[in-house]
C-alpha positions in Angstrom: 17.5 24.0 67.4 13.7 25.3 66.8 11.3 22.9 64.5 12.4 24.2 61.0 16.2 23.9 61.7 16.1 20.5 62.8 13.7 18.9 60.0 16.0 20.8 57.1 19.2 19.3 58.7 17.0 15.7 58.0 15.1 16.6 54.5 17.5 14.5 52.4 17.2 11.0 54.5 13.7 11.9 56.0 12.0 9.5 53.6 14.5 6.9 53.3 14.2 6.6 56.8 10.4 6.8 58.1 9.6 3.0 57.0 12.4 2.3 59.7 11.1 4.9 62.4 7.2 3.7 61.9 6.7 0.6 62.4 2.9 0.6 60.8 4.3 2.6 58.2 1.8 1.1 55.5 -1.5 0.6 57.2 -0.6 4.1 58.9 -0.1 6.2 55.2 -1.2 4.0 52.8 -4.1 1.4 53.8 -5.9 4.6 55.7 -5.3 6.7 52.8 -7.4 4.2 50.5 -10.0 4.1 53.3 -10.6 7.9 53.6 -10.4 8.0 49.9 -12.4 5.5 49.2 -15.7 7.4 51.3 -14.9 10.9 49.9 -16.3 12.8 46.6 -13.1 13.8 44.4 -12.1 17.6 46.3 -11.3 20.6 44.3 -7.9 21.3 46.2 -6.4 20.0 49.3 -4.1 21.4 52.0 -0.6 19.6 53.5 -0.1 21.4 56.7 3.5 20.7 58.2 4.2 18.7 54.3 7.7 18.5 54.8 8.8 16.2 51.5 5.3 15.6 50.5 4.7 12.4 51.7 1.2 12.1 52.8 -0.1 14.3 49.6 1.6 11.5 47.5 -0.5 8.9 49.0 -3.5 11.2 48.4 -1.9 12.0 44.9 -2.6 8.2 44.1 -6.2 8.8 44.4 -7.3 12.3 43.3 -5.0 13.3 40.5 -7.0 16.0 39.8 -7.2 17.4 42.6 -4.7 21.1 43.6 -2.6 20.5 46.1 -0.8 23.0 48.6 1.9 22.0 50.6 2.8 24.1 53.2 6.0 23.3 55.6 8.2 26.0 57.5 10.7 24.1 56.5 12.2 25.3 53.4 15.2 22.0 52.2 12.0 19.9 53.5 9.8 21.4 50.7 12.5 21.4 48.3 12.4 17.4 48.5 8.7 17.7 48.0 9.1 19.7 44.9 11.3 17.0 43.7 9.0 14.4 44.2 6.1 16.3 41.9 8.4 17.2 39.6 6.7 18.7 36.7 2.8 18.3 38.0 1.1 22.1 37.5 -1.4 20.9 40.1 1.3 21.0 43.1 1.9 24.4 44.8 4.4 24.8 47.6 4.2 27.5 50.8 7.2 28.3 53.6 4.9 29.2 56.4 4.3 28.9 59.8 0.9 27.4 59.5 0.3 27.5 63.8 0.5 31.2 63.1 -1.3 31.7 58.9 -3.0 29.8 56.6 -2.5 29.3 52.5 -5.4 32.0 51.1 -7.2 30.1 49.1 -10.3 27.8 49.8 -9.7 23.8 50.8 -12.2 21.5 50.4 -9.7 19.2 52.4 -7.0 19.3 55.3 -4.5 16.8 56.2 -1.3 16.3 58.0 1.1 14.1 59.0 3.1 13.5 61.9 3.4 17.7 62.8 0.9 18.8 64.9 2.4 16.9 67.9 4.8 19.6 67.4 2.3 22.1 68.9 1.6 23.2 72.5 -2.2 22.2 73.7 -3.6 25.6 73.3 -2.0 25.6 70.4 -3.6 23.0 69.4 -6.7 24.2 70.0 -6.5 27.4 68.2 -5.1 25.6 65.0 -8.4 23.4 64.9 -10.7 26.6 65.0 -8.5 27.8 62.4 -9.1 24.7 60.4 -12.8 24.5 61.2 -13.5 28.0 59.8 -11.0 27.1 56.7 -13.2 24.5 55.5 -16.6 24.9 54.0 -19.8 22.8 55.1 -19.2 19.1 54.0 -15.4 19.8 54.6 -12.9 17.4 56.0 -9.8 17.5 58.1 -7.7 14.1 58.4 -4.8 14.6 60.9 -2.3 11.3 60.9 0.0 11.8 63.9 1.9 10.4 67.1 0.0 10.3 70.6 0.7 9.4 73.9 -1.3 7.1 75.5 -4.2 8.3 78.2 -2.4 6.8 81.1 1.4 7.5 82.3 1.8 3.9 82.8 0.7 3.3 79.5 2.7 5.9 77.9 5.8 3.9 79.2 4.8 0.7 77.2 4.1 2.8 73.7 7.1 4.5 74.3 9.3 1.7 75.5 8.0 -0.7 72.4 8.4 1.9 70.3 12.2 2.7 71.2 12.7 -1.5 71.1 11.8 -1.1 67.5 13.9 1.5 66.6 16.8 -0.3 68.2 16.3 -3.4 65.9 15.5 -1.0 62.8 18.5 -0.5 61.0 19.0 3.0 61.9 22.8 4.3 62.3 23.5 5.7 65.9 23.8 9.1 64.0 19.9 8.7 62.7 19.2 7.7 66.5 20.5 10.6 67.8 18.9 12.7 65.5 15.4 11.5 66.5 16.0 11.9 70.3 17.0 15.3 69.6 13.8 15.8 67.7 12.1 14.1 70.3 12.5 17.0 72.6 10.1 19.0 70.0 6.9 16.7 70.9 4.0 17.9 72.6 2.1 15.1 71.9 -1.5 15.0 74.1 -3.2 11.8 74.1 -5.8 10.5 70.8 -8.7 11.1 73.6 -7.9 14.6 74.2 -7.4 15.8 70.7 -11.3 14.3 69.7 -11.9 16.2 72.3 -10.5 19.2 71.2 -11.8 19.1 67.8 -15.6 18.3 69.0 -15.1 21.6 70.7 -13.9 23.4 67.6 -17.2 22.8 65.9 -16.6 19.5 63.7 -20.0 17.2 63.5 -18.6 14.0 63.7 -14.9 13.2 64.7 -13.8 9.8 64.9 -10.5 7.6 64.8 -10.1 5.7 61.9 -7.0 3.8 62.7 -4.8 3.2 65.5 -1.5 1.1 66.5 -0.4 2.6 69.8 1.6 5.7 68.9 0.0 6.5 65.7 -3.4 6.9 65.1 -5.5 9.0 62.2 -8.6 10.9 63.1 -11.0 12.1 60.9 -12.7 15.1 61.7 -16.3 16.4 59.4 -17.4 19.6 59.5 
């Protein structure tokens, strides 16, 4: 299956489930979120590239109500959980796109995603970040929350090996389990070193990681 077939055939337990599949799930979504926010002027409109049911622009929500949101997934079921979830907010729009290959058209004063760029090849990568650099106006700010490996092969054993322990002991149903390694064979995930990398190249001022626990990190990148 390709990356939109296999999130739709998860849209409807995708939520119920992440707590279980990370296990920093609050510092990771929600203590970050109140960080970031916390240093940033309210934006005009922000950007969810790879939304899926809206989860990260509902921790954002919290904060800047007033804010416009687009949501932009190229998974259609996944979006049509998000839509759900904003129910009757005017400030919510929703996109099907392939955002490694177009953008939304109108102007973002913020970017974020969550747990979907890994998704991408390294070049890929790479060309998505120039895209977002020239997306965003001076004073602009991209946040990307996501799954790394580590900088080391032996490392990578122990963050994936802890990380498969806690899965094991999460409550998930074999079914769910199976589901995830099959979605694991989607990941391209480079290392949190070599995507600050990347995104210094691209142009942004000041790149930094704001939080980490192994897998999961969340980098914050200025133009």
């Amino acid at each position: 299956m390709n990356i939109d077939e296999q999130f739709n055939l998860v849209a409807k337990e995708y939520d119920v489930n992440r707590k279980k599949f990370i296990p920093c799930f609050d510092e990771f979504y929600e203590e970050t979120t109140n960080f970031i926010a916390s240093n940033i002027i309210q934006p005009k409109r922000i950007l969810d590239l790879g939304a899926g049911t809206g989860l990260l622009s509902y921790f954002w929500y919290q904060y800047f109500k007033e804010s416009e949101y687009v949501l932009a997934d190229i998974a259609s079921e996944m979006l049509e959980v998000a839509r759900k979830r904003f129910d009757g907010l005017e400030n919510v729009d929703y996109q099907i796109l392939d955002y490694s290959k177009e953008f939304p058209i109108e102007e973002f004063d913020i970017i974020i995603s969550a747990l979907s760029i890994h998704h991408l090849e390294d070049k890929d990568k790479k060309d998505l970040f120039l895209r977002i650099y020239d997306k965003l106006p001076d004073g602009g700010v991209f946040i990307n929350y996501d799954q790394f490996c580590a900088g080391s092969a032996e490392m990578n054993v122990w963050f994936d090996s802890f990380w498969e322990n806690h899965l094991e002991k999460s409550g998930l149903s074999e079914l769910d389990l199976e589901k995830w390694q099959q979605r694991r064979k989607l990941d391209r995930e480079c290392s949190l070193e070599e995507e600050i990398e990347m995104l210094r190249k691209s142009g942004f001022r000041e790149v930094n990681c704001v939080y980490s626990y192994q897998k999961f990190s969340v980098i914050v990148a200025m133009k």
